[in-house]
C-alpha positions as CSV (number, residue, x, y, z in Angstrom):
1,X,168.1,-225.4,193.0
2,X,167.2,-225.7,196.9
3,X,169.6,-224.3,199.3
4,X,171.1,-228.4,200.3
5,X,172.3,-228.6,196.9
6,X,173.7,-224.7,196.8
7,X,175.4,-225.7,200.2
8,X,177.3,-228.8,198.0
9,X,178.7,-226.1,195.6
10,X,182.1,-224.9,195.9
11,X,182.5,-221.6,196.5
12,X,182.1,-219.1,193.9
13,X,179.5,-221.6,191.7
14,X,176.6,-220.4,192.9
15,X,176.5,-217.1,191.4
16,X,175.3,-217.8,187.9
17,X,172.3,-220.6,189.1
18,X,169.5,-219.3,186.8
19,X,166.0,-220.4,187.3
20,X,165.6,-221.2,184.0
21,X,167.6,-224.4,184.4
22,X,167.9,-227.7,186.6
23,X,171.4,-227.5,188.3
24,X,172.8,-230.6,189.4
25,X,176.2,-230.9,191.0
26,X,178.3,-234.2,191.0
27,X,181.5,-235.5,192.6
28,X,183.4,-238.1,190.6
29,X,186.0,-240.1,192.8
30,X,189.5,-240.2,192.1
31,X,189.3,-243.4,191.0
32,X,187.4,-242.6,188.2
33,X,189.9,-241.8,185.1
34,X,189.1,-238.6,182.8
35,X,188.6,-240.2,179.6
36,X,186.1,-242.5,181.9
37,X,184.5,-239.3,183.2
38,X,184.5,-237.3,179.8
39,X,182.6,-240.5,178.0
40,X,180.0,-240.7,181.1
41,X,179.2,-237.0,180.8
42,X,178.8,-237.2,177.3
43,X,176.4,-239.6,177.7
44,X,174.3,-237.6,180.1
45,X,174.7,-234.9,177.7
46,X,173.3,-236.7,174.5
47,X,170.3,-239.0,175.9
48,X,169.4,-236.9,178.6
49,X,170.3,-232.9,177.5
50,X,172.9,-232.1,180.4
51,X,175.1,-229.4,179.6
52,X,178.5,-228.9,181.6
53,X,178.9,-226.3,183.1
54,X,182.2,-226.3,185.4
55,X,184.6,-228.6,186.3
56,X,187.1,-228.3,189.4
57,X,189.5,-230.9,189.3
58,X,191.3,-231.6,193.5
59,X,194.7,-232.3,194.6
60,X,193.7,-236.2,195.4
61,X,192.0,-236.5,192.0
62,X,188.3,-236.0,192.3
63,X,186.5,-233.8,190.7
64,X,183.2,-231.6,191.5
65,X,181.5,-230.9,188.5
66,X,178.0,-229.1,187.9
67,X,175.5,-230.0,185.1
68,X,171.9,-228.1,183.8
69,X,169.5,-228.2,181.1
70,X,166.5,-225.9,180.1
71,X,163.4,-226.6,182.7
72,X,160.7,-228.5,180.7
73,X,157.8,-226.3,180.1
74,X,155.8,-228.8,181.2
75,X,154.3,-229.2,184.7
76,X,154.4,-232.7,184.9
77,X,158.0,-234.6,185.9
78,X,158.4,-237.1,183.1
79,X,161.7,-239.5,183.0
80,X,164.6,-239.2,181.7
81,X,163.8,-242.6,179.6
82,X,161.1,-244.2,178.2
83,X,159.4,-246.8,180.1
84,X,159.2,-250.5,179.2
């Protein structure tokens, strides 16, 4: 993870970050209900291999939350879908 992104993590998260994995950290807005949340991270998790890994919920209702997955042993970035 580069050192913008660690900056966006509450305190504390950064200390397990392994280079084995992508990190990516997210803020949902309060808005955004937690059976709403909890359907669109299962969805990242089952067509695109996210895993969560914490989730800190604030006093005005958002939430930060921080996904990985295994790096790809492959060099070469390819999407998260397949192209049409």
């Amino acid at each position: 993870m580069t050192a913008s992104r660690r900056s966006q993590l509450p305190a504390g998260w950064d200390t397990e970050l392994s280079d084995e994995y992508e990190w990516v950290p997210l803020r949902l807005p309060p808005e955004v209900t937690r059976v709403s949340a909890s359907i669109r991270l299962s969805i990242e998790a089952e067509y695109r291999g996210w895993e969560l890994t914490r989730v800190r919920l604030y006093t005005d209702g958002s939430r930060r939350v921080l996904l990985r997955r295994k790096k790809s042993r492959l060099d070469n970035r390819q999407p998260d879908q397949p192209q049409l």
